[in-house]
VEXDREN-2710 file (C-alpha; in Angstrom, 1 decimal):
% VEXDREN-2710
k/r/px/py/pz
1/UNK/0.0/0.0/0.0
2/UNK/1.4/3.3/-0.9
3/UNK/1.8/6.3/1.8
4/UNK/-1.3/8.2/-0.2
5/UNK/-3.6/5.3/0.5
6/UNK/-2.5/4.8/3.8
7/UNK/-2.9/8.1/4.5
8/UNK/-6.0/8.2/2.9
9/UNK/-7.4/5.7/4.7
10/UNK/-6.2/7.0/7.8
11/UNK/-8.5/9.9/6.8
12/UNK/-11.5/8.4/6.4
13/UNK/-11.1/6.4/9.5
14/UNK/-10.8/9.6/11.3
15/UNK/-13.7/10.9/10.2
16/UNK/-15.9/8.4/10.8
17/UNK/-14.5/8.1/14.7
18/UNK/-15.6/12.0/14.9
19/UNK/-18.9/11.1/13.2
20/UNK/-19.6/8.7/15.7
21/UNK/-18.6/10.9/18.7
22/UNK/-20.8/13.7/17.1
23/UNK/-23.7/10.7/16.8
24/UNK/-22.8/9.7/20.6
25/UNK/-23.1/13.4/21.6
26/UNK/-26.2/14.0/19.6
27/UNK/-27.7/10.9/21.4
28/UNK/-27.4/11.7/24.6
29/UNK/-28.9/15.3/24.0
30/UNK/-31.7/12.9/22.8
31/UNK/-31.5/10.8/26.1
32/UNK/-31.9/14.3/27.7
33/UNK/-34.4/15.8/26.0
34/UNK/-36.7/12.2/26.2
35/UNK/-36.0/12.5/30.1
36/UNK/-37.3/15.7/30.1
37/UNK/-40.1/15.0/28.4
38/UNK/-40.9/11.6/30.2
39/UNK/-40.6/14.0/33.5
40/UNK/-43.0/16.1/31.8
41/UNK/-45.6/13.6/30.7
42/UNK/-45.2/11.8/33.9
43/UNK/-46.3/15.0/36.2
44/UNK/-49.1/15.9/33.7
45/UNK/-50.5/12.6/34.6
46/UNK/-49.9/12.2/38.3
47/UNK/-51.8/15.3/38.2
48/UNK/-54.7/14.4/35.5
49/UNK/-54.5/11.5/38.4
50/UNK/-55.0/13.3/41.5
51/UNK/-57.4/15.4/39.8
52/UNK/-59.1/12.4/38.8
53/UNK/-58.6/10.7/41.8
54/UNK/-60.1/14.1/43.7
55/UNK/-63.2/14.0/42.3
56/UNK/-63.9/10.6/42.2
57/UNK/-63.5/11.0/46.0
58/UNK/-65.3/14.0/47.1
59/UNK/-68.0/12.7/44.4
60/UNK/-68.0/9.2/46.1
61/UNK/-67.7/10.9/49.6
62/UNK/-70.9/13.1/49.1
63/UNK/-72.9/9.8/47.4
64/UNK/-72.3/7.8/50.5
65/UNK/-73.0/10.8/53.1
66/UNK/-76.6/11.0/51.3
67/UNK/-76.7/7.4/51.0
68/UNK/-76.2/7.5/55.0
69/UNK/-78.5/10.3/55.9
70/UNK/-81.1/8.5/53.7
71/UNK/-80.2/5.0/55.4
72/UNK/-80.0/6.2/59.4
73/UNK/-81.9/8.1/61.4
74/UNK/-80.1/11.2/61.2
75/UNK/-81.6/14.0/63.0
76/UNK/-79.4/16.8/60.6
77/UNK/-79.5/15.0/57.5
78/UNK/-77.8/16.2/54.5
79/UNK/-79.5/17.8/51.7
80/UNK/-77.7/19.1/48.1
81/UNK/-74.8/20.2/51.2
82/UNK/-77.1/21.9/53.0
83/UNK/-78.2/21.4/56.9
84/UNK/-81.8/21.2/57.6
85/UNK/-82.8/20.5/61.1
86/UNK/-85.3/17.0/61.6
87/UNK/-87.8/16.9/64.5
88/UNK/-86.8/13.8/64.9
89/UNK/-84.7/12.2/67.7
90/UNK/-81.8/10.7/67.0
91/UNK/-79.6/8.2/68.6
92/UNK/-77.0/10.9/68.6
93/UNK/-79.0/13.3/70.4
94/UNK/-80.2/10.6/72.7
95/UNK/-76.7/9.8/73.7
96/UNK/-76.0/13.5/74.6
97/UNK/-78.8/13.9/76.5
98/UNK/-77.8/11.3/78.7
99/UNK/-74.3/12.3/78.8
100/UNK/-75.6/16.2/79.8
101/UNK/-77.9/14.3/82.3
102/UNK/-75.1/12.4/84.1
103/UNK/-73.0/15.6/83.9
104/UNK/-75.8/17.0/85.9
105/UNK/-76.0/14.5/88.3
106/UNK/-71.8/14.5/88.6
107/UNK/-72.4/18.2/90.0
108/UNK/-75.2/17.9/91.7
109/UNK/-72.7/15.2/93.4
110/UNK/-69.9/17.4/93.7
111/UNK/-71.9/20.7/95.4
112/UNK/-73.2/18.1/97.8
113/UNK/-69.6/17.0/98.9
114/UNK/-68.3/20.4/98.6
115/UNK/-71.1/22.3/101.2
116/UNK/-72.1/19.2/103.0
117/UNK/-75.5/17.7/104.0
118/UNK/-76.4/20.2/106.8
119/UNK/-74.8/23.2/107.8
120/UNK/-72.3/22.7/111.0
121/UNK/-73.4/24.0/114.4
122/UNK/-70.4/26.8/114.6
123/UNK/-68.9/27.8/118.0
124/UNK/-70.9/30.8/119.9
125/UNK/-70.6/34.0/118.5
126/UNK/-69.6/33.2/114.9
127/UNK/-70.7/35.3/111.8
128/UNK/-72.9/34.1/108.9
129/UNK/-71.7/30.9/107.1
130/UNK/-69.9/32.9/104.2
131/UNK/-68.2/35.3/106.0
132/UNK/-67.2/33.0/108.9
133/UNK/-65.4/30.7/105.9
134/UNK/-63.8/34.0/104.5
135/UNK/-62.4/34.7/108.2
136/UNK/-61.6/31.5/109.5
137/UNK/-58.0/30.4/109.3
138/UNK/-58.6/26.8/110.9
139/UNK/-56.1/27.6/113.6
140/UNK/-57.4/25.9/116.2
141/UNK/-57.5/27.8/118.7
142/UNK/-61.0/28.0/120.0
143/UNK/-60.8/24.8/119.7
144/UNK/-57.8/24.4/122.3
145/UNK/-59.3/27.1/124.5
146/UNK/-63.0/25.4/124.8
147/UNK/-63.1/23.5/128.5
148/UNK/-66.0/21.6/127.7
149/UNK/-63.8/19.9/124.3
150/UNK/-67.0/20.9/122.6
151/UNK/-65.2/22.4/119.4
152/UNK/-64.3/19.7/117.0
153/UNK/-62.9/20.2/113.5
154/UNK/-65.2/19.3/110.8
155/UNK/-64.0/16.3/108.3
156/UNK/-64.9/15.7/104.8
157/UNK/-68.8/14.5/105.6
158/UNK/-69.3/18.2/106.8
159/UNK/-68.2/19.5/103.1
160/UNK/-64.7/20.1/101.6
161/UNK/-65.6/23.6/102.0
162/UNK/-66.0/23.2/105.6
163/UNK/-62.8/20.8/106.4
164/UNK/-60.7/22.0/109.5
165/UNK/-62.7/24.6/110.1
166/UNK/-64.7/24.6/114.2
167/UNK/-68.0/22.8/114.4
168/UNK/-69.8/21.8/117.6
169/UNK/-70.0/18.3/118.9
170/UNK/-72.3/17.7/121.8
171/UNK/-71.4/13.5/121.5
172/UNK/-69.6/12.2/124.5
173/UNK/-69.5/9.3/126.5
174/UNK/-72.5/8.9/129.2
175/UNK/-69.9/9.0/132.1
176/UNK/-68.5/12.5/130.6
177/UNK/-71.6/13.9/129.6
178/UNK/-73.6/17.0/131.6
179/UNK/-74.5/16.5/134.8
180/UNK/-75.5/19.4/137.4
181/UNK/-73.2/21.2/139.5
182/UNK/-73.2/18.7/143.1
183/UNK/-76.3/19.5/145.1
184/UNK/-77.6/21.9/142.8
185/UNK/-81.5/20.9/141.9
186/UNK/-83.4/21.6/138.3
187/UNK/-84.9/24.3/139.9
188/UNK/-82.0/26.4/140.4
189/UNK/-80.8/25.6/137.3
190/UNK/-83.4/27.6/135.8
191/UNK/-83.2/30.3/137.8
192/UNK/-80.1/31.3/136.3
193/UNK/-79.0/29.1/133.8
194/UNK/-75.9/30.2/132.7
195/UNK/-74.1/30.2/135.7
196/UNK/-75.8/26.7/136.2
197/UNK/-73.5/25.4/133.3
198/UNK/-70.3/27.4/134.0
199/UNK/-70.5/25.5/137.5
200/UNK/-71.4/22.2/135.8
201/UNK/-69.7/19.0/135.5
202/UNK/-68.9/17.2/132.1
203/UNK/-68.1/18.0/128.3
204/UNK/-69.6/17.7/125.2
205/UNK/-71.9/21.3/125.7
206/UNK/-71.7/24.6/125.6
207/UNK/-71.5/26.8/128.9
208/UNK/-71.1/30.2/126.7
209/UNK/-67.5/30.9/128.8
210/UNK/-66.8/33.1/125.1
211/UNK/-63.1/32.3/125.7
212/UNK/-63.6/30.4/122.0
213/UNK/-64.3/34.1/120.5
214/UNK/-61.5/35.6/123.0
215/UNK/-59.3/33.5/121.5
216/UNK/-59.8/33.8/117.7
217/UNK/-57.5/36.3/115.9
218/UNK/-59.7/36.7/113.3
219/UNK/-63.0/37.4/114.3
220/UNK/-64.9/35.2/112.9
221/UNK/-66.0/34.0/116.2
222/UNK/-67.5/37.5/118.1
223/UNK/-69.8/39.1/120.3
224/UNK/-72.9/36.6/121.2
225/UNK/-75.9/37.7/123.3
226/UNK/-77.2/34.0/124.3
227/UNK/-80.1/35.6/125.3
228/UNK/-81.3/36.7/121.9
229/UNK/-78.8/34.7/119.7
230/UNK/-78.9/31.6/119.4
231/UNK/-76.1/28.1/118.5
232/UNK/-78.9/26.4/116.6
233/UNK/-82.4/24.9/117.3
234/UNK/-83.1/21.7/119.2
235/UNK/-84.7/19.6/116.9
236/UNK/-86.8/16.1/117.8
237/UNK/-86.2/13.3/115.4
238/UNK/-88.7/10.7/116.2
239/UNK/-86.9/7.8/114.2
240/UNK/-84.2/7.7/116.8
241/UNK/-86.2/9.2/120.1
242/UNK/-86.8/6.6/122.3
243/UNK/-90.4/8.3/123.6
244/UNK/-91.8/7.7/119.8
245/UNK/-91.0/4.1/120.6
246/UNK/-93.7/1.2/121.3
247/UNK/-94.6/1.4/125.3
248/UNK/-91.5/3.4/125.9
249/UNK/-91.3/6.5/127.6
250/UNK/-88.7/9.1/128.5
251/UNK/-88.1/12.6/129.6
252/UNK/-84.5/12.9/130.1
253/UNK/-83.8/16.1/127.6
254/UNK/-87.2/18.4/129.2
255/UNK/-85.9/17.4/133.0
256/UNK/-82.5/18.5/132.1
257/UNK/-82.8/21.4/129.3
258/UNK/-80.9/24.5/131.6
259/UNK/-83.9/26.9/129.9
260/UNK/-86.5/24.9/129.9
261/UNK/-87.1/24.5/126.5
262/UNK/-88.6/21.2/126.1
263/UNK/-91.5/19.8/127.6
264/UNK/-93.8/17.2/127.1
265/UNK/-97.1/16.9/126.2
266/UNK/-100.3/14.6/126.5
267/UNK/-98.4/12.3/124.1
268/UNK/-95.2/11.7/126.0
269/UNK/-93.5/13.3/123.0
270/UNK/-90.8/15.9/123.8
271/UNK/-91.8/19.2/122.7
272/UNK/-89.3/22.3/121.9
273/UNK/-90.1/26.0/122.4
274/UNK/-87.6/27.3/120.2
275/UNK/-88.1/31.0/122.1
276/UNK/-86.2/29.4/124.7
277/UNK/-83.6/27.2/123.1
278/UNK/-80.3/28.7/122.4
279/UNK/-78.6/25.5/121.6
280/UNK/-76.6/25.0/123.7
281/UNK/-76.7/21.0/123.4
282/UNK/-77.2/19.5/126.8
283/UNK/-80.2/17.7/125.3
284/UNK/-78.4/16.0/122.7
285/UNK/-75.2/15.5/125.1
286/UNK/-77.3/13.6/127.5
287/UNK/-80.0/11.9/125.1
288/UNK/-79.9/7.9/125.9
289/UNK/-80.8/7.4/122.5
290/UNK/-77.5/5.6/121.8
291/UNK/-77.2/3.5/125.1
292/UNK/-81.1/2.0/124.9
293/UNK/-81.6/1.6/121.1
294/UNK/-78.0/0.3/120.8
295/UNK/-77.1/3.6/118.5
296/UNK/-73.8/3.7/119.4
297/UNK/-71.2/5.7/117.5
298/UNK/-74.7/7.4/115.6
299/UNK/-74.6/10.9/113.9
300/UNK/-78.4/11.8/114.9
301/UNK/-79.9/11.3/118.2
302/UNK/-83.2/11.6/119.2
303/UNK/-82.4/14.9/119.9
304/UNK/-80.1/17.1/117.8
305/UNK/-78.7/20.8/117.5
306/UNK/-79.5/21.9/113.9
307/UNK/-78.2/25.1/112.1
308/UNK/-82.0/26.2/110.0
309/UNK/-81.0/29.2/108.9
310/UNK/-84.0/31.5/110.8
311/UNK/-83.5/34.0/113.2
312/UNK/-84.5/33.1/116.6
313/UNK/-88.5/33.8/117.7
314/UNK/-88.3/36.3/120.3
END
């Protein structure tokens, strides 16, 4: 082979190597260009999809929230998206109702344990039930300074309002409980009644001494005029008195009340003249109640103080 065919074949060697580097090159601007427009076609149809895919489901949603309301009982059902209010009762509305009824109930529940059944017999001299709460400070100390251990704290029967704070307790043991001053007869007792109980024997009542209110910081326990105020009422309950009892009879609280305040009448019932009763609890500190109708340990006796929330009659 010559050196002008060698050459010339070297030529057209060459130019085919840069033809197919210019084909390569041209291809992958190609490959570019079809994965540009593969990317392209791909997101128009994800989102021809989700459009598709949209309405399907909000169409399908709607058809089976009217194929519901038509199906149930509904009481809002749903028509062409509107809300149009049914006379009927549904079982949703039933279930609310008695969820608001038990809510109900719940605080009706709650009040009760946060005042208490009854209001507590407070210490002589106290001020009205909300102001005495506001004032009192639970420190104990009319508590410490009452002789006749009268002044108890009250617990969480008497109302989580009312826990710590003084209540009476007129409960004692029959060995501990009121008795009149050695030799001293009923009838000087009422004569003057009030130094009758300062010079009587026991505790579990109130002798109106005042050093509770002399020895609250506060004042919630102040001036009290046992002669026109009043600790509470005697009240009778007949489920507990032993005189509402079958052939039994007693007289105990009317032959030992220091202002005569209970008598008894054609009955044999205990009667209470609440002109006269300042409550101060030697009725229910003496009342048997507990000893013959095996009421031991018993909240209520046959006789109690109550708080009624009426001035005294005069």
């Amino acid at each position: 082979m010559s050196d002008e065919d060698f050459k010339k074949g070297a030529a057209v060697e060459s130019g085919t190597a840069k033809s197919d580097a210019d084909l390569l090159k041209d291809g992958d601007g190609a490959s570019e260009s079809n994965e540009v427009l593969r990317k392209d076609a791909a997101a128009e149809s994800d989102v021809d999809l989700l459009e598709e895919l949209d309405v399907g489901a909000s169409e399908s949603f709607a058809v089976s929230r009217k194929d519901a309301a038509s199906e149930s009982d509904a009481s809002v059902p749903i028509v062409s998206g509107e809300n149009k209010i049914s006379r009927k009762i549904s079982r949703r509305g039933l279930v609310s109702g008695a969820i608001g009824a038990g809510v109900l109930l719940a605080a009706g529940g709650t009040i009760k344990a946060v005042a208490g059944d009854m209001l507590p017999v407070r210490p002589p001299g106290s001020l009205s039930e909300e102001h005495f709460i506001a004032a009192c400070i639970r420190c104990n100390r009319c508590r410490g300074a009452c002789p006749r251990a009268a002044i108890v704290n009250c617990d969480f029967e008497d109302g989580i309002i009312n826990i710590r704070t003084p209540r009476l307790n007129f409960h004692t043991k029959a060995r501990d409980a009121y008795k009149r001053a050695s030799g001293m007869k009923q009838e000087e007792v009422l004569d003057n009644p009030y130094s009758a109980l300062l010079a009587a024997d026991g505790v579990g009542f109130c002798d109106f001494c005042m050093l509770c209110a002399q020895s609250c910081p506060t004042g919630a326990l102040s001036s009290f005029d046992p002669d026109k105020d009043w600790i509470g009422e005697a009240v009778i309950d007949p489920t507990f008195c032993i005189a509402f009892g079958k052939a039994a009879a007693c007289r105990k609280c009317a032959d030992y009340c220091p202002f005569a305040a209970i008598s008894i009448d054609d009955n044999g019932y205990p009667v209470i003249d609440s002109s006269k009763c300042n409550g101060c609890g030697v009725c229910e500190n003496i009342c048997p109640t507990s000893t013959y109708r095996t009421f031991r340990g018993q909240v209520r006796r046959g006789v109690n103080i109550e708080v009624l929330g009426r001035s005294r009659p005069q």
